[in-house]
FIFISE-273747 format. One record per residue (C-alpha): residue number from 1; x, y, z. Coordinates in steps of 0.1 Angstrom, whole numbers, plus 2048, in hexadecimal, padded with zeros to 3 digits. Example, Ala and Ser with C-alpha at 12.3 -4.5 7.8 and 13.67 -1.06 7.14 Angstrom:
residues 2
   resi    px    py    pz
      1   87B   7D3   84E
      2   889   7F5   847
This chain:
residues 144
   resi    px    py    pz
      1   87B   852   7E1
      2   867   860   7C1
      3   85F   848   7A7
      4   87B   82F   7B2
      5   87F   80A   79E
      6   879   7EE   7B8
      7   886   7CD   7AE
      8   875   7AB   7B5
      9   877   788   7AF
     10   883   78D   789
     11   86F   7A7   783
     12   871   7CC   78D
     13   856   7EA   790
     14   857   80E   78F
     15   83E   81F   7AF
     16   833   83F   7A2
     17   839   850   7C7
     18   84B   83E   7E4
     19   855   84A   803
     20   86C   838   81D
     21   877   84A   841
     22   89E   854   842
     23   8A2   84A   865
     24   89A   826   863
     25   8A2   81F   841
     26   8C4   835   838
     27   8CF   820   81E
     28   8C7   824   7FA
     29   8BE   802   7F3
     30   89D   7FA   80D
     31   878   7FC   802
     32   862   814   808
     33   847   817   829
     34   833   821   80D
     35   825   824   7E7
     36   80E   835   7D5
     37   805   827   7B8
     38   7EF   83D   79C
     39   7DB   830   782
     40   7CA   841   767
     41   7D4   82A   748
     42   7DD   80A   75D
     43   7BF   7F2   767
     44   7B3   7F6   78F
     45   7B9   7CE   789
     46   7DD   7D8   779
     47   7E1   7F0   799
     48   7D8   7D7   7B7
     49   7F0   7BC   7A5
     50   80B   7D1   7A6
     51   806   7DA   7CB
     52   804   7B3   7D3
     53   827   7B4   7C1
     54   834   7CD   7D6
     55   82B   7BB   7F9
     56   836   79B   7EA
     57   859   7A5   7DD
     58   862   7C1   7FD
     59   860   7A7   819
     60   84C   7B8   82F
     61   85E   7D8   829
     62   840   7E7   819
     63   823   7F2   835
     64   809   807   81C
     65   801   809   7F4
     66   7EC   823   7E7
     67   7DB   822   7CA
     68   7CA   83B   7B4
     69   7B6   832   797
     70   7A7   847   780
     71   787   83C   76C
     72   77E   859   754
     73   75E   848   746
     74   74E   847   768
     75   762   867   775
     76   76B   853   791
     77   78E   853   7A9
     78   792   833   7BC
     79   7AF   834   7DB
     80   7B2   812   7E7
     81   7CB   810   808
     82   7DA   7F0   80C
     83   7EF   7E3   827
     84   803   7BD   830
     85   7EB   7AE   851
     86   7E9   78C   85C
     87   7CA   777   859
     88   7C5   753   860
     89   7CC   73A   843
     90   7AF   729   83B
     91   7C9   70D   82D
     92   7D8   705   84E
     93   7E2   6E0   84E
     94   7E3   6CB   86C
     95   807   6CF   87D
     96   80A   6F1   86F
     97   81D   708   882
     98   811   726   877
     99   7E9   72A   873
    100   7E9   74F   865
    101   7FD   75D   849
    102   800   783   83B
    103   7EF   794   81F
    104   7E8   7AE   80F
    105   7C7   7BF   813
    106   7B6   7DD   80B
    107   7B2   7EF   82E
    108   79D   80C   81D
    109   788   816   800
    110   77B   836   7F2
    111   76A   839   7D1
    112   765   860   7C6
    113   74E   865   7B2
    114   746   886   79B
    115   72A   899   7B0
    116   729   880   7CE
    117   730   88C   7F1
    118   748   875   801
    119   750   877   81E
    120   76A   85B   827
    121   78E   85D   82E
    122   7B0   84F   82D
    123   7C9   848   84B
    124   7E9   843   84B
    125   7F4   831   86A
    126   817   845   873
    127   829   827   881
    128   825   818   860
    129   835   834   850
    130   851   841   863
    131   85A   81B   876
    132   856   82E   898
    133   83E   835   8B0
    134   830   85B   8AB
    135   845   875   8BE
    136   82C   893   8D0
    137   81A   8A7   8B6
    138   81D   889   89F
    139   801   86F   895
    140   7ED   85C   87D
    141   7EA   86D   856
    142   7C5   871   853
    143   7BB   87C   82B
    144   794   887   82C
């Protein structure tokens, strides 16, 4: 989908990548599975908010953000993977049918740092992606 504008609750945002499969979403007009988001002069703050905006406004549409922040005073890349899961509510009241509710919530975090071994990785669960199970020879997206 490129760098498609995404419109929200009277407001709109342009993802700097976003990807959506053909097969289960053929139209035009459906969100993405996912977004990559890149920051180098926006905030990491700046970055996560628009992410929350993005699982807010796609109505569950939206399975992972990426972001990519950039800090060139501590020569550091963040990538923050963030995904919709259900926790429990810790504002359940009594009578209240539903005692869990769905966030967003960063899954995974890597900070690389200039001269720092790192040996962590992303993954990419394929179901999220694609909306289907994994076919053979298919699987989970793993970034090291």
């Amino acid at each position: 989908m490129g760098s498609t504008t995404f419109k929200g609750n009277g407001s709109q945002k342009e993802a700097d990548c976003a990807w959506r499969p053909q097969k289960s979403r053929p139209l035009g007009t459906g969100w993405p599975t996912l977004v990559i988001e890149c920051g180098v002069s926006r905030s990491h703050p700046r970055l996560a908010a628009d992410a929350h905006w993005r699982f807010e406004n796609s109505g569950g549409q939206l399975k992972i953000v990426l972001l990519i922040s950039y800090s060139a005073s501590k020569k550091e890349i963040r990538l923050q993977q963030w995904e919709l899961v259900t926790i429990p509510d810790p504002h359940v009241t009594h009578g209240q049918l539903k005692p869990t509710r769905t966030a967003p919530a960063i899954m995974r975090e890597i900070d690389l740092v200039a001269g720092i071994s790192n040996e962590a990785s992303l993954m990419l669960n394929f179901e999220s992606v694609f909306l289907r199970p994994p076919a053979k020879g298919e699987g989970d997206f793993t970034f090291s």
